[in-house]
N, C-alpha and C positions, 0 to 999 in steps of 0.2 A: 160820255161822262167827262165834267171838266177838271175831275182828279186825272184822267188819264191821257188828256192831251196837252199839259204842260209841264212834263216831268225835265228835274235836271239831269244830264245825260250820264252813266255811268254807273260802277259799284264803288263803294269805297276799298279801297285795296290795302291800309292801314288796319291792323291784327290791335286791336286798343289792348287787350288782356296781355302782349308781349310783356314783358317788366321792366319797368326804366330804372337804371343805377344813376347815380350821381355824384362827381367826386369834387371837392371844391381843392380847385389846382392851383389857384393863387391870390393873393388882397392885394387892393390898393387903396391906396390913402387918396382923398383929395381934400379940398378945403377946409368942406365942413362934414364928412365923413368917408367911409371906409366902404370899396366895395369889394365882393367875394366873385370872382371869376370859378363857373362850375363847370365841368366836364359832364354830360349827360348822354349815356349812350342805353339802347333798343336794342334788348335782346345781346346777344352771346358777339354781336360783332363789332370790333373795334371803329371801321367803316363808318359803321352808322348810328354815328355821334355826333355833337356840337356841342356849343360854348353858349352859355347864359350868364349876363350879370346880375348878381342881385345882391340888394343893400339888404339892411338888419331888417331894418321898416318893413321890407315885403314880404320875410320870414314872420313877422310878428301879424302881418295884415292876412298871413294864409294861417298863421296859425289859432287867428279868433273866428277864422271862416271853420277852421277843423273841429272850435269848440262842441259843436254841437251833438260830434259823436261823444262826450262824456269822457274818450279819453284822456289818461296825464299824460301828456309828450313832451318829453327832454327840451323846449328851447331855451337857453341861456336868456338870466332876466337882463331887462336893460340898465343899462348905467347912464348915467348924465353929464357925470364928471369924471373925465380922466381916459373917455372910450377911443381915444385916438393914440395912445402909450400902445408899443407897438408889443412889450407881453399881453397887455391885453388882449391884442386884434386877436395872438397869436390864439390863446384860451379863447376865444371866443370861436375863432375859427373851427377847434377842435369840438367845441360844440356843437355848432351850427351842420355839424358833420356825422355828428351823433344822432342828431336830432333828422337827417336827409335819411341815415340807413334807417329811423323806424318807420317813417310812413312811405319808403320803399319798399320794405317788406311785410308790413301789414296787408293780408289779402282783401279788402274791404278797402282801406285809406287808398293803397298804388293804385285799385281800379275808377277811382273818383274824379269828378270831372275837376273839381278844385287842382288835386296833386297834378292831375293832367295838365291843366294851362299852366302852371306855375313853373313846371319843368319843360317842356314842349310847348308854346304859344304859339308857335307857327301852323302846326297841325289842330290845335283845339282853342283856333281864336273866333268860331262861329258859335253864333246861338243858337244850340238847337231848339228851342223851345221855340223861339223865331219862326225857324220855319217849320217845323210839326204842324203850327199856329196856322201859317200858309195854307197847309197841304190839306188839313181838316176843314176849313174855310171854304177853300174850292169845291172838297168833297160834298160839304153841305149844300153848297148852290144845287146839287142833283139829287141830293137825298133830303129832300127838305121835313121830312116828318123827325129826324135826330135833331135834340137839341142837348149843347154844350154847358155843363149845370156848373164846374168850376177843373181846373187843369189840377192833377194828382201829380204838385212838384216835387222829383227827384224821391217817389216811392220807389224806384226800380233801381239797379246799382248799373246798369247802360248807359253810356254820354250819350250815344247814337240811337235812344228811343226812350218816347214820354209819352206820360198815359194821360186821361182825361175823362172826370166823372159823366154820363151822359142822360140823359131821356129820352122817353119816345112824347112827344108831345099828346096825342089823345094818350099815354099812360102817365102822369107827372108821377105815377108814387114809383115806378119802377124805375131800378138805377143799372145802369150799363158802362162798362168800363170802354174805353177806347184805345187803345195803343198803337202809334204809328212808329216805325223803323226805318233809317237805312238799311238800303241792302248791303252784306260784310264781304268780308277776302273770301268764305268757301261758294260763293254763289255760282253753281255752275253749270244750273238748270238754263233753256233759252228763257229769252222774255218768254213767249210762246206756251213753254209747257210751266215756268213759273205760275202766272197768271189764272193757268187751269188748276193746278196742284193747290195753290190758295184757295180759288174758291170753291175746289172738293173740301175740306178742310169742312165745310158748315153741314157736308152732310154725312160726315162721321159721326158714328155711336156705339158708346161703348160706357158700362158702368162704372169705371174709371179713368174717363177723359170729359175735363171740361167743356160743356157744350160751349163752341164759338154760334153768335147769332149771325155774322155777317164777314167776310172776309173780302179784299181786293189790293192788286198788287200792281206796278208798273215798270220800267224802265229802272228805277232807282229807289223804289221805296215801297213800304207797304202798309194796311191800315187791316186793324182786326175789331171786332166789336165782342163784346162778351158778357152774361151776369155779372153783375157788382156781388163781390160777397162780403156781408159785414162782418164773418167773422175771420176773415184774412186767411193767411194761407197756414199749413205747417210749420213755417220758420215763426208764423206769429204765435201762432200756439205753444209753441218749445219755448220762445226768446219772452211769452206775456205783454208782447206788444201791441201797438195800434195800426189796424192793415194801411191806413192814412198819411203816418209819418212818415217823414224822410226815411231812406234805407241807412243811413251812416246813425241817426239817431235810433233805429229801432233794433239795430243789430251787434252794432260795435262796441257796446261796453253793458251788456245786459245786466240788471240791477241784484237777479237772483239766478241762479244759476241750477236747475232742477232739469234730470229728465223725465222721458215720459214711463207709464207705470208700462210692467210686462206686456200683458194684453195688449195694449196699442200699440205697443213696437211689434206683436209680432202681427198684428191684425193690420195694420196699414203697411208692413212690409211685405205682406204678402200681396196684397192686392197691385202696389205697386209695380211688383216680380209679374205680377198678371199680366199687366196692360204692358210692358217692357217684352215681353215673351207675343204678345199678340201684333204691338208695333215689327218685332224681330222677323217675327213670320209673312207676315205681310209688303216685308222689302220698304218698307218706310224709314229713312235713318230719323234717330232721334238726336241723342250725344248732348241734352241740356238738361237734366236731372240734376234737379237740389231743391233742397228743403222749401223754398220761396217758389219753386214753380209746381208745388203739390199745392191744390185749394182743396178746403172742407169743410163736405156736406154731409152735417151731421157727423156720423162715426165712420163717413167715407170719404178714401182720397180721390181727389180725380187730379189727373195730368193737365199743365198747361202749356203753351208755346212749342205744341208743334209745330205752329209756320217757322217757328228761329231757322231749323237745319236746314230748309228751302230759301230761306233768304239768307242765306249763307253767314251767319251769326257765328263768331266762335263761343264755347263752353266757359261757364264761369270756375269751371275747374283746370281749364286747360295751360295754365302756368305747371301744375302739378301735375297730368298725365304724359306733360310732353316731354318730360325728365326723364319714362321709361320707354325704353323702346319697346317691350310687350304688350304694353297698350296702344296697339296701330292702328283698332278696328274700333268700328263707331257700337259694335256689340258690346267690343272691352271697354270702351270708355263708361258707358250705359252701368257697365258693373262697379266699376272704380266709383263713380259718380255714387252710385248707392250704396258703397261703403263709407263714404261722404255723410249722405245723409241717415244711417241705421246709427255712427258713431256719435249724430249729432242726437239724432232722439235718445239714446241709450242715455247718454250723459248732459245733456244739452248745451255744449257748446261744441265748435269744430276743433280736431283736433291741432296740439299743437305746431307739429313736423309729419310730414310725410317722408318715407315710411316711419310706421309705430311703432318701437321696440316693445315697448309693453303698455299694459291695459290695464286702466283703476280696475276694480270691483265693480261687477255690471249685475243687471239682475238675474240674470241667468248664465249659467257656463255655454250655453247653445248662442247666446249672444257673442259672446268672446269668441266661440268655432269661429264662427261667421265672418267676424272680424277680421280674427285672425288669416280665413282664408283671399280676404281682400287687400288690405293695409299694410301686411309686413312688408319687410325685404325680401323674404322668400318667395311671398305671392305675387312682388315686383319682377323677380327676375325672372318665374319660373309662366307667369300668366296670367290671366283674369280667367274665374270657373266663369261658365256657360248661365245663363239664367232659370236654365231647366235645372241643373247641380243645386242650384241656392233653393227653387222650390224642395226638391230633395231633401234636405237638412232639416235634420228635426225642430229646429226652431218654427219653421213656418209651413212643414208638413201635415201639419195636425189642426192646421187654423180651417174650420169653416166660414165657406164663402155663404150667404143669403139670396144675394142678388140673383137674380134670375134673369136680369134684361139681357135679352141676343145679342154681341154685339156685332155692328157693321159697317164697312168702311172698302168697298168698292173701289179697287184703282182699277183704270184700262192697263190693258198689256204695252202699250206702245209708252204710258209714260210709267208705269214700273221700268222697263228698258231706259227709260232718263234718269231716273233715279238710282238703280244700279250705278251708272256711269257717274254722277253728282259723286255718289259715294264712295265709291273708289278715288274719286279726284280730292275729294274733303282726308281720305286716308292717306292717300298720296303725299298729299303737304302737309299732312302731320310726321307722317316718315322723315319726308326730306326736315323738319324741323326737328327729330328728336335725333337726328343722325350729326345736325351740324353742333344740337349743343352736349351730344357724346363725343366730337371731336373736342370741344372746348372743355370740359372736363376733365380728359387726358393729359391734354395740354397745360391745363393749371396744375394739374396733380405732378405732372413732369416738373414742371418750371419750379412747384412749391417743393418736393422734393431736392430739387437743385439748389436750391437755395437755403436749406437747412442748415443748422448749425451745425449736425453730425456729418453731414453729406460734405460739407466746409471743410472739415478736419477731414477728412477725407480724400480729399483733392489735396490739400496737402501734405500728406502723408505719403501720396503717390507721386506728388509734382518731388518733393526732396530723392524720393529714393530714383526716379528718372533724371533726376538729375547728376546725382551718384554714378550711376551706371553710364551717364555721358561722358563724367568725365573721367570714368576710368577708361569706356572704350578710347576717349580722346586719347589719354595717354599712352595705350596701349598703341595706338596708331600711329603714334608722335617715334614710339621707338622702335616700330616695324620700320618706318621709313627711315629712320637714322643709321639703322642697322645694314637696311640693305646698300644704302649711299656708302657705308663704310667698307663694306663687301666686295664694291663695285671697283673703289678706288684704293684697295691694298693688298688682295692678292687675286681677284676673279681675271682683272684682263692684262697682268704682269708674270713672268715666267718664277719660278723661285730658283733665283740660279745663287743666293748666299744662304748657307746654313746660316747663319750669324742671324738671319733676320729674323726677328720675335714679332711678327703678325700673325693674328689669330688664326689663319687657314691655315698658316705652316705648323702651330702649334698642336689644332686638332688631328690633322694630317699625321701625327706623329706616332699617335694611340694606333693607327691601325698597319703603319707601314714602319716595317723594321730599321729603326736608325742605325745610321755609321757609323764604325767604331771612332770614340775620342781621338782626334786629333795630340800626335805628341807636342809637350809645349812649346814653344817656340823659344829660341836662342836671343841673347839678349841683344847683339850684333846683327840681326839680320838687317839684308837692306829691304827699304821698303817695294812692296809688291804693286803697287796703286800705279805704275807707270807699264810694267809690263801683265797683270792679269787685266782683261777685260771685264769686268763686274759692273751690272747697273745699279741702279742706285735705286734704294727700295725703300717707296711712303714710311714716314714715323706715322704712326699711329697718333690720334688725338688725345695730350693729356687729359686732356678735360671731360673724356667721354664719360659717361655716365657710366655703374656698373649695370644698369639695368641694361642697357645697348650692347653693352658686351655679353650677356647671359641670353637677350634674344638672341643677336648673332649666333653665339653657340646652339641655340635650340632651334636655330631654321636653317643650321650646317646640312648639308648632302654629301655625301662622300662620293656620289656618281661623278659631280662635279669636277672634282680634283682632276689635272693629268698627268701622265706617269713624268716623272724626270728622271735623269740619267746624273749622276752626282760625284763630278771629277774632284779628286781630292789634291789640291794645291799647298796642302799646308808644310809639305816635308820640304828644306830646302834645297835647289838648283844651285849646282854649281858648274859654273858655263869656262 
């Protein structure tokens, strides 16, 4: 087959559902206008960022390509006079910033191939339709009875896969849809059992899974064929759209806003819980459940794009499961995802924030259980119920099924065992991804705490009164050492051989060792004594000492210290 002897080598290893932020870090002026220098970073890591420039022009040229989704977005209107005054650039700036956070965090806009090259062109400056265009081309040289009736542009919300209306030539009135893919980051099937696993795919049956007519896969890409359905899928049903148009025009700014009546929310959510619960059983991962991949026949759902989790596609929910670490398993994702889609049929649109704190008025209180048991904070942290627990719950306990068809869907043992391992390895990298951006969470919540206005005052509060306490230990240090210097040099290493001397150890010395009797006065004639008594001569003490140095000294006295003396009494006079 000449689809399968020219493939480009590889998977693509780029996760497109990651979420790009974008910070505009500086302007510059030049002649005849102003450009904005933008910071753009992938995901939770600082690393994996770069610098884009971009003028007004390009904001305004991406912003009439976004018209189409009917949204209003914030861009600043243009000026013609006076846009180079640099309050202006400033306000404009602040804008154009306003205007970067909402179609980075619009779930629908940040997944678009538009937002995508606009922010990243180095990774999304191929045309995929280009080559889809290729690889259906080739495929046809071998399948010559398909013919290509007109290409279904950008109905799908994928950069990395586009669909194409088709025929069988002896049948012109029937219509076949076509979609071709790269293969994604969880691909971790070989070429080998991929290959197989696809084209088992066409001989699945089940009464709620869309029959694929034709399946085949390669080295790098894959091609699925399937009924055209006129009446679109679930999301076209809720949203009252056209299965045909664009996905930004048929979902982003819905005209009326209505969900679906009881009965179908609980009859198509059971069914769904069915085919989830038989996919479970069966060792098949699925993990892409949403309202656009259910189609309907008649008053029945069927599943689509099973091949995604074999060709290693990530989730269009997966910005939102990867936030909780209890959703590791491609079983709990399968749950979250359908609490996704119960909240969208209940009310019909997606909800606003993940998790819900609370819930409009639904039409039943069994709706809201349900809810409740998926979407809170609670059932964030605490887990995803099982799919057997949801049929359980009286919302969808009591729905009779009709259908009778058997269903069947035969794997061999040897690629059940690849699939097992794929799965574990698809879980694997969700782990490692919801662990690195619970580190990053910590870490902002850290740093945003620190940098609080309470937390501020705070620091200072603590910085004044350590510094208080420095400088009272300083001082108090300043007069230990002065104390003991004075200690050293007035009576520790000198005898006391003059009562007369008034230095503090002689002084304390006095309280515990009984003094000499007074001395009689002296005569007013005597001759002086300084030639014949030997007396050394003993430190004055420092006027200037402090009293605090003299009240240490007194309080780090030791009386062990002192040593005894013998105390000749000279005063009476000699007469030779």
């Amino acid at each position: 087959m000449a689809f399968m002897e020219k493939p480009p080598a590889g998977k693509v290893l780029l996760d497109d559902t990651v979420p790009l932020t974008a910070q505009i870090e500086a302007s510059q002026s030049l002649h005849s206008h102003t450009e904005y220098i933008i910071r753009v970073q992938r995901g939770v890591s600082a690393e994996n960022s770069w610098q884009i420039v971009r003028r007004y022009s390009d904001f305004d040229l991406l912003n009439n390509s976004l018209q189409i989704s009917t949204l209003s977005l914030p861009l600043p209107p243009k000026k013609l006079i006076g846009n180079m005054e640099r309050e202006f650039i400033a306000e404009r700036q602040k804008g154009l910033q306003a205007y970067l956070d909402v179609i980075t965090t619009h779930h629908i806009l940040s997944n678009c191939e538009l937002v995508k090259k606009f922010l990243d062109p180095n990774n999304y400056s191929v045309n995929y339709t280009e080559i889809a265009l290729q690889h259906v081309s080739m495929f046809f040289r071998s399948e010559p009875k398909w013919e290509v009736v007109e290409p279904l542009k950008d109905i799908g919300w994928r950069i990395r896969k586009k669909y194409f209306l088709m025929k069988i030539k002896n049948q012109p009135k029937e219509r076949l849809m076509l979609s071709w893919a790269d293969l994604g980051p969880d691909k971790y099937l070989s070429d080998k059992d991929l290959q197989y696993a696809v084209k088992l795919l066409s001989s699945c049956s089940h009464p709620y899974i869309y029959k694929i007519t034709f399946a085949t896969a390669n080295e790098s890409s894959a091609l699925v064929i399937r009924p055209f359905s006129e009446k679109g899928t679930l999301k076209d049903l809720i949203y009252k759209a056209k299965p045909k148009d664009p996905f930004l025009k048929k979902y982003c700014n819905p005209k009326k806003i209505q969900g679906l009546e009881l009965q179908q929310i609980k009859t198509y959510g059971r069914q769904i819980l069915e085919v989830l619960k038989f996919l479970h059983e069966k060792g098949f991962p699925y993990g892409h459940l949403h309202s656009a991949n259910v189609m309907l026949d008649g008053d029945t759902c069927k599943l689509l794009d099973l091949e995604n989790s074999l060709l290693g596609l990530p989730s269009f929910y997966r910005s939102y499961f990867s936030q909780f670490r209890k959703i590791n398993t491609l079983e709990g994702v399968d749950v979250h995802c359908f609490g996704h889609l119960l909240y969208e049929m209940t009310y019909g649109r997606p909800p606003d924030t993940i998790p819900v704190d609370s819930f409009p008025p639904a039409p039943s209180v069994f709706v809201v259980s349900v809810l409740e048991s998926i979407l809170t904070c609670e059932a964030m942290k605490n887990g995803m119920p099982t799919v057997s627990r949801l049929l359980q719950m009286p919302l969808f306990s009591d729905v009779l099924l009709t259908n009778s068809e058997k269903p069947q869907f035969k794997i061999p043992t040897k690629l059940k065992e690849a699939l097992k391992t794929s799965k574990e390895c698809i879980e694997k990298r969700l782990t490692e991804e919801q662990k690195l951006i619970h580190q990053h969470r910590r870490l902002t919540r850290a740093q945003s705490h620190h940098g609080s206005e309470e937390e501020k005052k705070k620091r200072k509060i603590l910085a004044r009164k350590k510094s208080k306490r420095s400088a009272y230990e300083s001082g108090e240090e300043h007069s230990a050492k002065y104390s003991n210097s004075n200690n050293s040099g007035s009576g520790a290493s000198s005898p006391l051989t003059s009562p007369s001397s008034p230095t503090p150890p002689s002084t304390a010395g006095a309280s515990s060792i009984p003094p000499a009797p007074p001395p009689p006065p002296l005569p007013p004639a005597a001759p002086p004594l300084s030639t014949e008594v030997p007396t050394q001569p003993s430190p004055q003490p420092d006027v200037s000492a402090s009293r605090g140095a003299l009240l240490s000294s007194i309080q780090n006295f030791q009386k062990g210290t002192l040593k005894k003396t013998q105390t000749c009494d000279y005063s009476a006079p000699r007469i030779s």
